[in-house]
Phi, psi and omega in degrees: 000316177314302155000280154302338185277332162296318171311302200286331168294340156297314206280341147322299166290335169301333195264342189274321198125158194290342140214117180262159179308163173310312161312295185307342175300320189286336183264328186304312173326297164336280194318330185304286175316333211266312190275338181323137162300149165275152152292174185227088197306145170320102174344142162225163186266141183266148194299118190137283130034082192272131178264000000 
């Protein structure tokens, strides 16, 4: 979880600028929580199959 939360906070300062305010952290993080995609297990090919 520390993980994402570092992540997102790059991708924050890359778009905002070199430290955006708390708020603005706070809002991307929402939108983040709101907007995510779920994950998604790795596609498998069924026997046969050419990939």
């Amino acid at each position: 979880m520390e993980s994402k939360k570092n992540e997102l906070d790059e991708l924050v300062r890359e778009e905002l600028g070199d430290e955006p305010s708390q708020e603005a952290k706070d809002y991307a993080r929402e939108l983040y929580e709101k907007y995510r995609l779920p994950a998604t297990p790795p596609e498998e090919t069924a026997p046969g199959e050419d990939t």
